[in-house]
C-alpha positions, 0 to 999 in steps of 0.5 A: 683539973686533971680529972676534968682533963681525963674525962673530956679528952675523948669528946675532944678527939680529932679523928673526924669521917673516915674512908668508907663514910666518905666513898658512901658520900661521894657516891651518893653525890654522883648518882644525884648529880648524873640525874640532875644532868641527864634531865638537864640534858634531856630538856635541852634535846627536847627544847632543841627537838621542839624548836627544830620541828617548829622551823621545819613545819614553817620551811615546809608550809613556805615550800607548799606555798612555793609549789602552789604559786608555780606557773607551770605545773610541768616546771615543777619537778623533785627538788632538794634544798639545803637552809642553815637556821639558828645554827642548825641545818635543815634539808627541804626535799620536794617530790612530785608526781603526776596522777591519772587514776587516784586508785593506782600508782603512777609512773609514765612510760610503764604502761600504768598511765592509761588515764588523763593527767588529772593533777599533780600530787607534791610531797615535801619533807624537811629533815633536820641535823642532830635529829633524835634517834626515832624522830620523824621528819616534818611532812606536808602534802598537796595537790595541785589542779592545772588552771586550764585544761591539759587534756582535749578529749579530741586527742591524746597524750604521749607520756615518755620513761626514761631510765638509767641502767640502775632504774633509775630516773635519767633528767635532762634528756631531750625529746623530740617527735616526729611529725612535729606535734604536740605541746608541753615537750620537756627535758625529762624531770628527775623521774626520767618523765616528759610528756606530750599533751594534744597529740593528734590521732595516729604514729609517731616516732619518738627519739631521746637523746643526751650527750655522751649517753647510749641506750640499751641497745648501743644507739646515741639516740634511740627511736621508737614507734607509737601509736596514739588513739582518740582520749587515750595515752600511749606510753613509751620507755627508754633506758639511757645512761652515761656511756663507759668505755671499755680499753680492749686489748685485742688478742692479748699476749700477741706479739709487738706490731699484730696488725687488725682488720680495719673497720672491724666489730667486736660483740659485746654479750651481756645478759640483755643480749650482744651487741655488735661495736665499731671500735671508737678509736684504735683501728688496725692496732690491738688497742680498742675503745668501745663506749658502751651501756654501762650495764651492771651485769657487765659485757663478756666480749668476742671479737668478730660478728659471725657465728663461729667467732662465738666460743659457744658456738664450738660444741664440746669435743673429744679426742681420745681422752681429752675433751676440749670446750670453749666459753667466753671469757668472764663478763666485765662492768664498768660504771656510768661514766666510767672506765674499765681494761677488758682483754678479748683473745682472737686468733693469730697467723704469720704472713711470709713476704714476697710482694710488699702488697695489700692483704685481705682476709676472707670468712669460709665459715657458712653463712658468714659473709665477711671480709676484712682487708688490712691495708699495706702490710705485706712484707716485700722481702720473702723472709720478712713476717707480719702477724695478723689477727682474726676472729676464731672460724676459718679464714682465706687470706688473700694480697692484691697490689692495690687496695681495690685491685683483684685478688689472689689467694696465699698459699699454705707455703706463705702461712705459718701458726705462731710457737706456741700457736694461739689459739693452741688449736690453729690448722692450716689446710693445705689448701691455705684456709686458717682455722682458729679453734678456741676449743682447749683441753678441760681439765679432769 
């Protein structure tokens, strides 16, 4: 027995799988179960993707039903719609656009619609959340004919663009045409477009309003002529958008109580042109509002509307070896809707009393033809002082005993420049006419 012991007490070892055969065994297990779960998970994304594009393909053909069944093709506008199905969320967006010519596209208001309406084309597509990298959204196309006719071959169409600032299409805005004709004068869609169909022969002055917008041009509703012919269609384009305000500080770093012109414009440079604004609110203090065009280039402002109130306007100069030069002031932008602090420098003097009356203030600058009064400031005492703000050229200051009554022109003796004077280069003559000069030293 101890013999059979001996020989068999090797097969009866216990030292079983070791490390390394056991590391092999787990790897293999997990390189097989890494793949049965990416084809696990890759049927599933696929199933999902199927049935999601199922559902989609059905919401579009109910939104190409919906448009085909409108009963006023001109009702019938871009759209957006958000729908939660079988957990997943789905986005329907319809876009529309009306067609003249088949050949070119089409976009009222920029000249390209010369033809007739002929019909109007829909595009939806239905997007989906979780959709695969790739994937393309589901798309339906129709067109659809108007039931009757929307064009007399006796008359003609007006087709109205109206536009925000970033070219965008401006919904909502209001249109009107005078005389008064026409049918089919909607708000514009969210392209920016309205039309105006069986338009009699001849001129027209088209106007577009919305509230709290401004155009291009500073107007709250602006007005063009057009002129429609026999079977034609006459285009016409507006830029509208939200009015933003701009808070000006008027002669920045002017000490407390400056005193302003009443009724008073600031011009408003931008790369489109200036524009010349009354202030909103803030009349005869340095706090101004403007609500303007919200540009998004910005404005870089001037106070003033005469020539010489324009730095650029001051040629560059050189005295001795100094050069000095002007420029206007960097262009600021606020957004639609928006609001934005803006400074705009102008020059300063000092009234001395000694007659508690009116004071004006009179343009010698060539072809500037500008006066300002503001109001009953004057100090009554001789020692007492008011500071007065004005563009940059030159100026006359004159006081009156009533707001209306005759004037009489301030001596040197009852002006003074402010320490350190602003703008830096401001003379009085001894004749009494202030010039403000907002050229200064460029730097070597």
């Amino acid at each position: 027995m101890r013999t059979l012991w001996q020989r068999t007490r090797h097969v009866r070892g216990d030292d079983g799988m070791g490390l390394p055969e056991l590391l092999v065994a787990m790897f293999i297990f997990a390189l097989v179960s890494t793949g049965l779960a990416y084809s696990l998970i890759s049927t599933l994304s696929l199933t999902r993707d199927a049935r999601a594009r199922v559902v989609a393909a059905n919401l579009a053909a109910e939104e190409i039903d919906l448009a085909r069944d409108a009963p006023d093709l001109f009702a019938l506008l871009d759209d957006s719609q958000t729908e939660t199905l079988n957990g997943d969320e789905f986005t329907v967006t319809r876009t529309t656009q009306w067609v003249s010519d088949p050949g070119a596209e089409f976009t009222c208001g920029a000249g390209t619609g010369t033809g007739a309406l002929r019909y109007k084309r829909v595009n939806v597509t239905v997007t989906w959340g979780g959709m695969r990298s790739g994937a393309q959204p589901v798309r339906s196309d129709t067109i659809l004919s108007p039931d009757d006719h929307i064009n007399d071959p006796t008359k003609g169409t007006i087709l109205v663009s109206v536009l925000r600032a970033d070219g965008t299409g401006n919904a909502g805005v209001g249109v009107s045409v005078t005389p008064s004709v026409g049918a089919a004068i909607n708000a514009t869609d969210s392209q920016g477009c309205t039309y105006v169909l069986k338009v009699d022969p001849g001129t027209y002055d088209v106007k577009v309003t919305r509230t709290g917008h401004v155009s291009d041009t500073q107007q709250a509703a602006p007005t063009q002529s057009v002129v429609v012919a026999v079977g034609s269609t006459a285009s016409v384009g507006f830029q509208l958008d939200e009015a933003a305000t701009f808070n000006a500080t008027m002669a920045p770093g002017a000490p407390s109580g400056t005193r302003l012109p009443t009724g008073f414009s600031t011009t408003f440079t931008s790369t489109y042109g200036d524009a010349a604004v009354v202030q909103a609110s803030g009349s005869g203090t340095p706090n101004h509002t403007y609500r303007l065009h919200p540009f998004t280039s910005g404005y870089a402002p001037y106070a003033g509307t005469c020539t010489k109130a324009d730095p650029r306007q001051w040629p560059e100069e050189t005295v001795g070896a100094t050069t000095y030069a002007a420029g206007l002031p960097d262009a600021v932008a606020a957004a639609p809707g928006g609001a934005v602090a803006v400074g705009v420098p102008m020059g300063l003097v000092q009234v001395i009393g000694g007659g508690g009356s009116h004071l004006h203030a009179v343009s010698e600058d060539a072809g500037c033809a500008v006066s300002y009064t503001f109001g009953n400031i004057v100090p009554a005492a001789a020692s007492g002082r008011v500071t007065v703000a004005l563009p940059y050229g030159s100026w006359r200051l004159q006081t009156s005993t009533t707001a209306s009554g005759s004037k009489t022109a301030l001596p040197a003796g009852r002006l003074a420049a402010l320490t350190p004077a602003m703008p830096e280069r401001t003379t009085i003559a001894t004749s009494g006419v202030v010039t403000f000069d907002p050229r200064t030293a460029v730097l070597p």
